[in-house]
Steps between C-alpha positions, in 0.01 A plus 500: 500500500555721770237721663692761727300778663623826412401816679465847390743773609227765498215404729652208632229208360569123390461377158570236282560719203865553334500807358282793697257551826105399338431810817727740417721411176828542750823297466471145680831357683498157609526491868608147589878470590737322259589164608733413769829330396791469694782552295358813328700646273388843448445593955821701420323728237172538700677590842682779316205653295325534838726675655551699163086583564556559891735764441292631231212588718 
């Protein structure tokens, strides 16, 4: 089984629970970065949805 931390959008504190903050009852995100492989196939999608946010803002 896999115990990931998760941390919560709203105040910003660690947790081990999957589906709200035990402080606040915000939305938890995991925050560790997906793993590295080299011959990704999806880099294309990602670079282009940032830049879609970038421009956004």
């Amino acid at each position: 089984m896999v115990w990931l931390m998760r941390r919560c959008v709203s105040c910003g504190r660690y947790t081990l629970k999957h589906d709200a903050c035990p402080y606040c009852g915000g939305p938890l995100k995991v925050p560790h970065p997906a793993k590295f492989s080299p011959d990704d196939k999806y880099a294309r999608y990602r670079v282009t949805l940032k830049h879609v946010e970038v421009k956004e803002k």
